[in-house]
Structures are given as structure tokens and as C-alpha cells.
C-alpha positions in Angstrom: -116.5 70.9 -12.1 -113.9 71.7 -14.1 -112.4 75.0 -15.7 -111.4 73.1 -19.1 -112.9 70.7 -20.7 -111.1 69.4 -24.1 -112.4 68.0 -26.8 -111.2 66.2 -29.8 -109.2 63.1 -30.5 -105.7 62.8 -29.0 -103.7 60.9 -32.1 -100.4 59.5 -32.1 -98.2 61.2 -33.7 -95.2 60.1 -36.2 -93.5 63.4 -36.1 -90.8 63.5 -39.1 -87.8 66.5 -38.3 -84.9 68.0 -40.8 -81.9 65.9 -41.2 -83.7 62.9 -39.2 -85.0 59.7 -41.3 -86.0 58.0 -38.0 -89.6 60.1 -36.8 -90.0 60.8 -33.3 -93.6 58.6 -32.4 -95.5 60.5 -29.1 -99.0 61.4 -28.2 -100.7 64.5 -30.0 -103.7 65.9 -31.0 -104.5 69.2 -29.8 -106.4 68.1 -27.0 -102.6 66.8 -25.4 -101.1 69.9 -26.3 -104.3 72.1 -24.7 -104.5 70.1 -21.4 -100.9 70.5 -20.7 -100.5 73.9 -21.4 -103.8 74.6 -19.3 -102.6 72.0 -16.5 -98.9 73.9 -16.1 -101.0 77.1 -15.0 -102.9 74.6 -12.3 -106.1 74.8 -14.4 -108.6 72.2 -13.6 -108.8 70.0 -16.9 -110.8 67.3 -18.3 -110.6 65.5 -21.9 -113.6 64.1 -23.6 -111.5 61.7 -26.5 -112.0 58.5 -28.2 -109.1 56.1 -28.8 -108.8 52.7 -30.1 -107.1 49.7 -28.7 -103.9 50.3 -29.7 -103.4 53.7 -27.6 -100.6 53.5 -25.4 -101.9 52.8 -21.8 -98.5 55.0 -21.3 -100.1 57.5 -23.0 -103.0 57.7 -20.4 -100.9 57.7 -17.7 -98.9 60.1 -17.9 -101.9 62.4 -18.5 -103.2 61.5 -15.3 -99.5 62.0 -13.4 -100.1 65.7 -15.0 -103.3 66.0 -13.3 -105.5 66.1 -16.2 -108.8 64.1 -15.8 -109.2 61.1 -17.9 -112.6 59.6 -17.3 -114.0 61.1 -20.9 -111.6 59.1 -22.6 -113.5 56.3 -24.4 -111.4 53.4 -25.4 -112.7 51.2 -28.6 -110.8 47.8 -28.8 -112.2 47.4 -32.3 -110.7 50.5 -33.9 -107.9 52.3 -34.4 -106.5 55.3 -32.6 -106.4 58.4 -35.0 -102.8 58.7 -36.1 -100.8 61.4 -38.3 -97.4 61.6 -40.1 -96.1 65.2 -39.9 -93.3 65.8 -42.3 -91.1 69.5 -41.6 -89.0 71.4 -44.5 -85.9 72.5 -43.5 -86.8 75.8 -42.1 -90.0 73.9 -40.1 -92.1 76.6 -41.5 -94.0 74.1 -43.9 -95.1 70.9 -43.2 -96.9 67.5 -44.9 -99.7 66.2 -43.0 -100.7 62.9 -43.5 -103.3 60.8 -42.2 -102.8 57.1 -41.2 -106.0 56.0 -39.2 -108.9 58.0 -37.2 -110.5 56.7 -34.1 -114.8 57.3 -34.4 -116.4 60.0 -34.0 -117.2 62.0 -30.7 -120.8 61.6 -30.3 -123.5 63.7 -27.9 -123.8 60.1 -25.7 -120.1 61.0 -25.0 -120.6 63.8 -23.0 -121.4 63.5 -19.1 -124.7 64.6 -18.4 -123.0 65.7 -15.3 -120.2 67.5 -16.9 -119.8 71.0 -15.6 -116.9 73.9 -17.3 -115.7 77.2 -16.9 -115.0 76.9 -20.6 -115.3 73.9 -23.7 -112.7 73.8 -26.0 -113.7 72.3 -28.8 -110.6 70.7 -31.0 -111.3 68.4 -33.8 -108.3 67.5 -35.6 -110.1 64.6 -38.1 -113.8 66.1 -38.5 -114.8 64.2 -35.2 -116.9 66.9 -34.1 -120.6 67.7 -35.6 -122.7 70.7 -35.1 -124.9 68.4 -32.6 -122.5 67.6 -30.0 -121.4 71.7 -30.3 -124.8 72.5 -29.2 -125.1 70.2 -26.2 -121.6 71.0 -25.2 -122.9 74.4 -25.1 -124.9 73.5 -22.0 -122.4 72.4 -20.0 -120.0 75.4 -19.8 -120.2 79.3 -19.0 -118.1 79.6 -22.5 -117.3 77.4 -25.4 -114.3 77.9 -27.6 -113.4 76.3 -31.0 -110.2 75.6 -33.2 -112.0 74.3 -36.4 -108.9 73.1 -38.2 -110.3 69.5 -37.9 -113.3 70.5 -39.5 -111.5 72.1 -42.6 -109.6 69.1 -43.4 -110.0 67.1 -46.5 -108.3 63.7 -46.6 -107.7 61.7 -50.0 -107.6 58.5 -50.2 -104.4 58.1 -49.5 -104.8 60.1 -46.2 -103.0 63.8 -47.8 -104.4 66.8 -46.1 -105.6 69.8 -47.5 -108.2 72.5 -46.1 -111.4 72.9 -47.5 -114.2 75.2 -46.9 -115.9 74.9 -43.2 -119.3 73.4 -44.4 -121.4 74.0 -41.0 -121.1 77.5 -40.3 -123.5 77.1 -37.7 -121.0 76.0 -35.6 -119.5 79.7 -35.0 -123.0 81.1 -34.3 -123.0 78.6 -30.9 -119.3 79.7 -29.9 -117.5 82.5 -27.8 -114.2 82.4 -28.9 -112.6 81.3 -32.1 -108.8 80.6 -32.8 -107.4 79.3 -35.8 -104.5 80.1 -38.1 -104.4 82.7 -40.9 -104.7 80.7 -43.6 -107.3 78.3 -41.6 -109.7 81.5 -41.2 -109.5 82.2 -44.9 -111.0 78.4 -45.4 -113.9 79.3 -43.0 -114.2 82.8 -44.7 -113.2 82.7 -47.9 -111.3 86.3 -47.4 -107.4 86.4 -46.9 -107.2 90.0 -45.7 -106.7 88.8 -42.0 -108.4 91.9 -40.6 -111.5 91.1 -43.3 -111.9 87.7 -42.1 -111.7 88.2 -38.4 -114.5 90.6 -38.9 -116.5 88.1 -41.1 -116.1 86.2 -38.3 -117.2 88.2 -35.6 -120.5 88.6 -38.0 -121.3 85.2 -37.9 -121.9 85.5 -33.8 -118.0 85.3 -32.4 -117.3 87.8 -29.7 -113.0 87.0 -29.2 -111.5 85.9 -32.6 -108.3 85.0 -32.6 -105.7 84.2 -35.2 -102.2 83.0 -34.3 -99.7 83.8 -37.2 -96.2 81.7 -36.6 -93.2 83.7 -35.9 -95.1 87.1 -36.2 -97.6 86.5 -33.1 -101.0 86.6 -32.8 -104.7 88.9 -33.7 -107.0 89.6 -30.6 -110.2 90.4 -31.8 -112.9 91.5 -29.1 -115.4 93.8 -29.9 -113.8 97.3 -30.8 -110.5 96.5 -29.5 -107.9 95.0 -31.5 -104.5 93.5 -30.0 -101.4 92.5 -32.0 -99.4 90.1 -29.7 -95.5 89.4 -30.8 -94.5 85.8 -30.8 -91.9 85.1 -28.3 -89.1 83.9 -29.6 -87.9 80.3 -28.6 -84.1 79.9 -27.4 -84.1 77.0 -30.3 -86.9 75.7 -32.3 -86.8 71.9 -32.5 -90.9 70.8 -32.9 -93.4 73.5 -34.1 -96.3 70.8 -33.3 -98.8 72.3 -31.2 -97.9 75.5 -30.7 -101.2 76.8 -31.3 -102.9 74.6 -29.2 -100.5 75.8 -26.6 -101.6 79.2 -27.2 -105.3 78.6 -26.6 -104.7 76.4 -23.8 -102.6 78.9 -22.0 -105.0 81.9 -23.3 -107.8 79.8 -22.2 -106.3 79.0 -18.5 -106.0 83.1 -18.0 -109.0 83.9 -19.0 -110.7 81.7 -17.0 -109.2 83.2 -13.9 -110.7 86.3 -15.2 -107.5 88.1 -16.5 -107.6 90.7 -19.2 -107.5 89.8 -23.1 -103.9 91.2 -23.7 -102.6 89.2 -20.3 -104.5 85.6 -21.5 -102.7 86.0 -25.2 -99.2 87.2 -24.1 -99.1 83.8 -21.5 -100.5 82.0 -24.8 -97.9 83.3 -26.3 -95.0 82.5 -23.5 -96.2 78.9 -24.0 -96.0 78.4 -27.7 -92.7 79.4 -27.6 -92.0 77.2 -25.1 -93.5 73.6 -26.0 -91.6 74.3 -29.4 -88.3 73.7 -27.6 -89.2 70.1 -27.5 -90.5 67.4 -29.2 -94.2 66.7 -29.2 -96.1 67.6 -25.7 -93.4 67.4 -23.7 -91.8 71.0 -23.1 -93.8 73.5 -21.6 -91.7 74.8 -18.8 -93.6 75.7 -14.9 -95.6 78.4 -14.6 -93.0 80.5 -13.5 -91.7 79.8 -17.0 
């Protein structure tokens, strides 16, 4: 029993700052950046990955010296481990995304049949996730909750990123709570008034949407109340990556404890600011932080 379950691909990450030519290589995906966030507010949490042989055995270990459970991590010596560049502007408001490899694809066979959660997070970051394994995930928690930016990525062939249209809507009918960014909502939705889309959204079956906008916070959706949730501002911003995930994994560690909307986005919020302090997964303060 555990009250998060994660999952999604964790990636390596070549992470490519202002004024650096030398990238910073360390473990991603948002299923890092979600367990670790969860973990520093003593949340129970599990990861259901894939990998290939060449993930770091590092890598694994220091997840399990954070306490996060790693027995849903399946490790194919055959493939690759999915890996990204990430290339900041100057002001690390924009960035390049660029694909290098992608592990295979999380399959229903992947899941435990024993596996038990207060809540599913569901976080593709390379379309590893089909509608399938959503619905049998569905089973095995009390809520399931869903960042679909994997799922609106395109990838050329030379790996370049760009969002595209989310072509299973189903997926948001089987959910509880949705978090994505502003322009990542507009993909599924097709509407770039923010307020338009989260109610689109919340049409399609959603009961807590939640969009994170950057530097000027975050949108709490759930039912007729609305919450608009300031960002909170880092001492020094040196790596954006995975302050989202932070977010939900924070948002998702409150809730689960049974604390109110507003309360589980403003602790989302305390931890975004805080893993952006460092680089990759590797800031997030304690939880008196």
C-alpha cells in the first residue's frame, strides 16, 4: 500500500544552462521529480518505470536511499534508457527539448496485480502511456491523476519536440485530477483562454484541473470554486526542470493526507520554487522547507 504511485519513464537528462557549453547529465523524467517532492513530505511512494541497460545503477540507488520504492522499475538490457537534451535561453523562460533515445513502452503486464494507492499519477514524458494501462491503473487506486505532456509530444526524426493535439481523449474521462501547463491544455483543448479550457476540461469528466503558469502561479479548478495560487518566488533560479512535477507531487502528497485544495497547491507551490534552486532533482529542501 502506498499513497503514490508514479508512472512514466525516468530519463536521463542532458540539461544545457545560460553561459555553460558543458550540460549538467542527472536523472529526470517527471516521475524523479514527483517522487521526491512527494517523499520530502514523508509520503509513501512507489515508481512503475522502464529503463534500459545503460541506467545508472547510481540512479536507482539513490532513489531507494530517499525512500522511494523501486520494485516497478523494469530494467531492459536490450534498450535504451529514454534520454533528453534540454537547452535554456538566457532568461530560462524558453527552452529546446530534444529527444535522444526512449526506453519501451509501459505496458498493463507492468502493473502489480497487487499494487494498492491512495492516488496514481500518471506521467508520460515520451507517449509511454496508452489508454489501456490508464484504465487498469484505475483499479488500483482511490484516485488517479494525469500530466499528459508526454502524450502531446511529437518527435521528428531528428528527435525536436513539439506538442500536438492529445489524440485519446478518453484518457481524461478515467481521471480525477488533471495538471498540465497553459499552453499544454490548449493542445488537449484546442482553446487558449485558460479559463475556457479548464472548463472544457472539466466537461470531458475531470473534477480538479489544474494548470501551473511559470512565474505567475497556478489555476485550481474544482467544481464551482476557482483558486489562483502565486508562484513563490525562488531566492535564485538556476534549473527550471521539473518544477511542475514538483507541484503535483507536493499537491499530490497534501491531498492525500486529506488537506484542503488551496493548502495542497500552495505546498505545490513552496516546492517548485524550491527544486528550481538546483540542478535537476536535487533541491527540494525538508519539509519544514
Amino acid at each position: 500500500m502506498f499513497d503514490i504511485v508514479t508512472v512514466g519513464h525516468f530519463t536521463v537528462d542532458s540539461i544545457f544552462l545560460p553561459d555553460r557549453q558543458v550540460p549538467f547529465v542527472v536523472l529526470g523524467g517527471s516521475a524523479a521529480y514527483v517522487s521526491f517532492a512527494a517523499r520530502r513530505l514523508d509520503a509513501r511512494v512507489s515508481v512503475i518505470s522502464k529503463v534500459g541497460g545503460d541506467f545508472p545503477e547510481a540512479y536507482r540507488w539513490w532513489l531507494e536511499q530517499e525512500g522511494i520504492d523501486t520494485s516497478g522499475i523494469a530494467k531492459d538490457d536490450a534498450a535504451q534508457t529514454t534520454r533528453f537534451e534540454l537547452k535554456y535561453d538566457n532568461l530560462q523562460s524558453e527552452r529546446i527539448l530534444l529527444l535522444k533515445s526512449k526506453a519501451p513502452t509501459i505496458t498493463v503486464d507492468d502493473l502489480p496485480k497487487s499494487l494498492k494507492a491512495d492516488a496514481i499519477h500518471l506521467a508520460a514524458v515520451a507517449g509511454e502511456i496508452a489508454y489501456e494501462l490508464v484504465e487498469q491503473a484505475k483499479g488500483h487506486a482511490d484516485v488517479l491523476s494525469l500530466d499528459p505532456q508526454g502524450l502531446l509530444r511529437n518527435f521528428d526524426e531528428t528527435g525536436n519536440v513539439t506538442l500536438k493535439p492529445l489524440t485519446d481523449k478518453r484518457i481524461l474521462g478515467l481521471v480525477d485530477i488533471y495538471k498540465s501547463s497553459q499552453s499544454e491544455i490548449e493542445a488537449v483543448t484546442g482553446l487558449s483562454n485558460v479559463a475556457s479550457a479548464i472548463e472544457e476540461v472539466h466537461k470531458l469528466g475531470v473534477k480538479t484541473v489544474i494548470v501551473t503558469l511559470g512565474s505567475e502561479g497556478s489555476v485550481v479548478s474544482v467544481g464551482d470554486a476557482t483558486y489562483r495560487v502565486p508562484a513563490y518566488k525562488p531566492e535564485k533560479i538556476v534549473d527550471p526542470t521539473g518544477a511542475g512535477d514538483a507541484f503535483i507531487g507536493g499537491f499530490l502528497a497534501e491531498y492525500v493526507y486529506g488537506e484542503n485544495y488551496l493548502r495542497c497547491a500552495c505546498v505545490g507551490s513552496a516546492l517548485a520554487s524550491l527544486v528550481a534552486e538546483g540542478i535537476g532533482p536535487t533541491s527540494f529542501g525538508d519539509k519544514t522547507d
